[in-house]
Structure formats: C-alpha cells, structure tokens
C-alpha atoms as a printed R data frame, in Angstrom:
    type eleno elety resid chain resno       x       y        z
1   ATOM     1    CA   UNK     A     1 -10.083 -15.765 -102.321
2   ATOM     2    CA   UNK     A     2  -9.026 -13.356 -104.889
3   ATOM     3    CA   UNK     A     3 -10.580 -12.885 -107.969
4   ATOM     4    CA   UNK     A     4  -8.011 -11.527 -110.520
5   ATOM     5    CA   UNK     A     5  -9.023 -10.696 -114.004
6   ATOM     6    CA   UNK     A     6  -6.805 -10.805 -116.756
7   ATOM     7    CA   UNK     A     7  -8.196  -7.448 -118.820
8   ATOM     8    CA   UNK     A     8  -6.840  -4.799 -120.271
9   ATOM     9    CA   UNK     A     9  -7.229  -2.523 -117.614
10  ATOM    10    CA   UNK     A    10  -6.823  -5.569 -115.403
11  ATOM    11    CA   UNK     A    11  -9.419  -5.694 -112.659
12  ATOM    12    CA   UNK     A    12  -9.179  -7.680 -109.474
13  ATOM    13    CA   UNK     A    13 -10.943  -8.280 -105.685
14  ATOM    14    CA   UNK     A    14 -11.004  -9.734 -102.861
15  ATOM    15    CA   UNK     A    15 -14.043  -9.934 -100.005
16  ATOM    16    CA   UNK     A    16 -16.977  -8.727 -100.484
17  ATOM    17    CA   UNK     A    17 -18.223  -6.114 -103.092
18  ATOM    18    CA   UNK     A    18 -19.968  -2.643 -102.265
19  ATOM    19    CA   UNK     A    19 -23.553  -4.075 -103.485
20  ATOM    20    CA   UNK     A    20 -22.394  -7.548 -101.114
21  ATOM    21    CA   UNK     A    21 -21.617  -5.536  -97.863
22  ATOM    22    CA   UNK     A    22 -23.891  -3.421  -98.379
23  ATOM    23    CA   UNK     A    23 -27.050  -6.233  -98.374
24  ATOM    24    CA   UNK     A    24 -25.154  -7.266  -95.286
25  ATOM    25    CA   UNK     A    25 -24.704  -4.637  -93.294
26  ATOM    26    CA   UNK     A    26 -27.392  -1.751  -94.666
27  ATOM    27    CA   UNK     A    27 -26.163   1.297  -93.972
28  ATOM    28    CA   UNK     A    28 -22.894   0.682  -92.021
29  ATOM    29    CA   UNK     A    29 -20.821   1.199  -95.107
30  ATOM    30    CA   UNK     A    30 -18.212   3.635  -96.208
31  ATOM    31    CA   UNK     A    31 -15.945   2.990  -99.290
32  ATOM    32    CA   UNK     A    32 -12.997   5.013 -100.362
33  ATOM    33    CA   UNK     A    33 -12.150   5.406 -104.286
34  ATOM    34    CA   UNK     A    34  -8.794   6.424 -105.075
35  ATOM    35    CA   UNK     A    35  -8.117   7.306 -108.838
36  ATOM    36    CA   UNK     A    36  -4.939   6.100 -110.669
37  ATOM    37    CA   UNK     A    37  -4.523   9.837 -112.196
38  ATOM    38    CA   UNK     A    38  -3.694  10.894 -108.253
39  ATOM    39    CA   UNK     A    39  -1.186   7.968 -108.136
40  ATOM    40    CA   UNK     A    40   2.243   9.563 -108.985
41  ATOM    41    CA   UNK     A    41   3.727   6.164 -110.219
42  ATOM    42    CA   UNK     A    42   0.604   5.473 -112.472
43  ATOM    43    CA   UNK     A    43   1.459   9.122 -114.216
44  ATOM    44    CA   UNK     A    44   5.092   8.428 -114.754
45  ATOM    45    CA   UNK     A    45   4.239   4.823 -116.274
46  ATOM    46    CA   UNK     A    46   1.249   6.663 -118.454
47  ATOM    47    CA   UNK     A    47  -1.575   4.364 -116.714
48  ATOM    48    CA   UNK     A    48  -3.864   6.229 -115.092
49  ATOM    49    CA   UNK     A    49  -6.988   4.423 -116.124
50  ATOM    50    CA   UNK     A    50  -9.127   3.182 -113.301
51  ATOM    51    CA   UNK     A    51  -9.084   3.020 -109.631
52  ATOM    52    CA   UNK     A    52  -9.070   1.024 -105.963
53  ATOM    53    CA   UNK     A    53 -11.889   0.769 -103.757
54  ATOM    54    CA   UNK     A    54 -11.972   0.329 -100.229
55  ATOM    55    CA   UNK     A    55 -14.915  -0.973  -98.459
56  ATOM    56    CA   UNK     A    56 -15.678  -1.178  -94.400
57  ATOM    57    CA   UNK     A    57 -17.941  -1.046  -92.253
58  ATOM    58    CA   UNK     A    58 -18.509   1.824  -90.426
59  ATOM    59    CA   UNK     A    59 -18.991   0.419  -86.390
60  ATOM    60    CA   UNK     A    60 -15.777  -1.170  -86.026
61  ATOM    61    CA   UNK     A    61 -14.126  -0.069  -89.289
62  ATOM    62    CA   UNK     A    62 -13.465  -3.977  -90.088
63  ATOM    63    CA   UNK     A    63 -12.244  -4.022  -93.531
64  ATOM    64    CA   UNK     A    64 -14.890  -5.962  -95.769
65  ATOM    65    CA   UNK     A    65 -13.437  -6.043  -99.514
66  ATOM    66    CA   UNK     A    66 -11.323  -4.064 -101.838
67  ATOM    67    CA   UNK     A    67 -12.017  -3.620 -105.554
68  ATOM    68    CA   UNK     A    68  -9.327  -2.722 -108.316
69  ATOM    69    CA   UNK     A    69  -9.672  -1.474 -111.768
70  ATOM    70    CA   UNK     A    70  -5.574  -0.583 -113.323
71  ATOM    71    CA   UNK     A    71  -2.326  -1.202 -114.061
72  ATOM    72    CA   UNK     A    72  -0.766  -4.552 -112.031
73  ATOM    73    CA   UNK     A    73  -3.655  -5.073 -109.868
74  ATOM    74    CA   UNK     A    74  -3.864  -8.993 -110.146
75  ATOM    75    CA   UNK     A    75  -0.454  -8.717 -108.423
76  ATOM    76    CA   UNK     A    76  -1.325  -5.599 -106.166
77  ATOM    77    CA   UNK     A    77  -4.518  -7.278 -105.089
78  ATOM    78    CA   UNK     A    78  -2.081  -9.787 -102.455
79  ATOM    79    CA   UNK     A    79  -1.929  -6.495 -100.136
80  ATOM    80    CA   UNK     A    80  -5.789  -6.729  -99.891
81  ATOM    81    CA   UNK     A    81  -6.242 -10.913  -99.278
82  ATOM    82    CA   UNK     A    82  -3.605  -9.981  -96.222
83  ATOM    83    CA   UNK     A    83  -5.591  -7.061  -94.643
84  ATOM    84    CA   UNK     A    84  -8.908  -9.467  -94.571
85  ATOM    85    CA   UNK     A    85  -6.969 -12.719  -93.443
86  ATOM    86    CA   UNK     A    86  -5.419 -10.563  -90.770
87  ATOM    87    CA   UNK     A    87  -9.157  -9.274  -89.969
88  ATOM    88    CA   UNK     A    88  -7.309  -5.270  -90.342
89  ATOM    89    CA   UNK     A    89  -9.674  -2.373  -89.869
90  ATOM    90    CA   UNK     A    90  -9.742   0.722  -92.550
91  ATOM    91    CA   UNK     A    91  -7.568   2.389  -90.197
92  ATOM    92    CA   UNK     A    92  -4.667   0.085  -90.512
93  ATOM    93    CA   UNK     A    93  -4.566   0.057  -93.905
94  ATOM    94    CA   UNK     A    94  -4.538   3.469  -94.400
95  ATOM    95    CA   UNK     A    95  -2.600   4.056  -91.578
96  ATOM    96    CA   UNK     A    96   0.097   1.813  -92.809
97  ATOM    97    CA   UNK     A    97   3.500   2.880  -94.448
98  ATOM    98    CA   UNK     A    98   3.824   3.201  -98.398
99  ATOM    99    CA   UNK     A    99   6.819   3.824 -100.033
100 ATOM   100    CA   UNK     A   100   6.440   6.208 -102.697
101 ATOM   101    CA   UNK     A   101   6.056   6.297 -105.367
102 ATOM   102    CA   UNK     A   102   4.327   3.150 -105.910
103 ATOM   103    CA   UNK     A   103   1.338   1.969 -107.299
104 ATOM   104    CA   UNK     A   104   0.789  -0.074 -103.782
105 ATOM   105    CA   UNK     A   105   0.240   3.605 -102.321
106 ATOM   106    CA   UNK     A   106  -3.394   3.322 -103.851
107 ATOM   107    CA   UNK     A   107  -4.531   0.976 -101.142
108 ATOM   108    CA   UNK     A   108  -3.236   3.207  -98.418
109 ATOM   109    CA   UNK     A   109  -4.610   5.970 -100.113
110 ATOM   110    CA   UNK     A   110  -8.301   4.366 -100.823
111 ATOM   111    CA   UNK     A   111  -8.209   3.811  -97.052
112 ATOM   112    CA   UNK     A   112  -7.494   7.489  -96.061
113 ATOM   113    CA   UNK     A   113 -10.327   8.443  -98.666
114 ATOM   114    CA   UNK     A   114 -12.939   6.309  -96.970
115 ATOM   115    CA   UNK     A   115 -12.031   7.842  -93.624
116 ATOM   116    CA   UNK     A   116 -12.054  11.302  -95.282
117 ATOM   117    CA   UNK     A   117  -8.492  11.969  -94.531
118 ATOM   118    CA   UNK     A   118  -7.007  11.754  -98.497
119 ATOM   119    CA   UNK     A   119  -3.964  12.948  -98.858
120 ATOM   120    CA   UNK     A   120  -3.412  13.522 -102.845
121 ATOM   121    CA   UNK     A   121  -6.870  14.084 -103.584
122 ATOM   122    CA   UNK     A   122  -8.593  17.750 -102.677
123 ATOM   123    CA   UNK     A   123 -11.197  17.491  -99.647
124 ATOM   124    CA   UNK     A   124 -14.806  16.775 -100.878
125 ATOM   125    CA   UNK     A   125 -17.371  19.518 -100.865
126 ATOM   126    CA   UNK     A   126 -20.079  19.601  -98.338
127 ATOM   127    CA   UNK     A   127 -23.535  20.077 -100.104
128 ATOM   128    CA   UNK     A   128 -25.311  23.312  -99.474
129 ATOM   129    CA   UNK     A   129 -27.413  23.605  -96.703
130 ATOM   130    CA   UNK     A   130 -30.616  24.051  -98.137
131 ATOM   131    CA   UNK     A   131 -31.944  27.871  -96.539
C-alpha cells in the first residue's frame, strides 16, 4: 500500500521502512540514497530538495521498501508498489531502463547506489585502515 504525503517537499513509500526491515532482518540490509541535486531533470525544474531510498536485503537482494522525499513523488512512488508486487530484487530495479532525463531515473539510480554501482554520484570513500 502506498503511503503518499501531500507536503511541500512531498514525501511518499511503499513496503517497509529502513528502521522496519531492519528489526526484521538485522543486519541483512543495504539501502541506496540517491539525491535530487544528482537528478538532471530535478536541476532543470529547480527541485532538488530531497531524495529516494532504496532498501533490500542483502541474501537474495529482494527489494523490501522504497522511501521518497521531492518533487512528484506521490505519483513516482507507482514504480516502487510494482517492483514489490512483482517481488523484483535491487538488481532489477537498478538494472532496469530509464529514459533520461527524468525524475523516474532516481529509482534506478537509488538501486545502483545500494549495490555500489552509482552512476551520477562519485564512488564512496573507503575509511582508513587504521595502522
């Protein structure tokens, strides 16, 4: 069931939440937060507040919930209640096809973050190794 909120930025979900998946599954979590200020149609429309989450779990990479915080995302949240009902894995969502630019790219793109394959986004740091 999705749970659209009319706000100003809107916010919307569908599944479970980080905090819900992770009392459910411990451990065996990854999310993926794309930012709206990496989505090229969210610059040229000046709405770059906020982001989309992606949340999985890690053993099968079954897709568990996504979270939205932006522009349209009480319409863009449909492309998430389809991934769950069709039971897709983090890998077919972010494997999927986007045209660009779009703001439904941020899905795709929250996907490819979890599995630390972003493509507009600059690879994350490893922490030092402590000598």
């Amino acid at each position: 069931m999705p749970r659209p909120i009319y706000t100003d930025p809107e916010i919307a979900g569908v599944g479970l939440t980080e905090a819900e998946a992770r009392e459910q599954y411990g451990d065996d979590v990854a999310t993926g937060m794309f930012p709206w200020v990496a989505n090229a149609r969210a610059v040229m429309q000046n709405e770059t507040v906020g982001w989309v989450k992606s949340i999985h779990e890690t053993r099968y990479g079954e897709l568990l919930g996504i979270v939205m915080v932006g522009p349209h995302v009480t319409d863009l949240i449909e492309a998430g209640v389809v991934a769950l009902d069709a039971e897709a894995t983090v890998e077919t969502v972010a494997d999927g096809m986007a045209a660009h630019p779009t703001l439904s790219e941020a899905v795709k793109e929250a996907g490819l973050v979890a599995l630390g394959r972003a493509i507009h986004l600059p690879p994350k740091r490893r922490a030092a190794a402590a000598t």
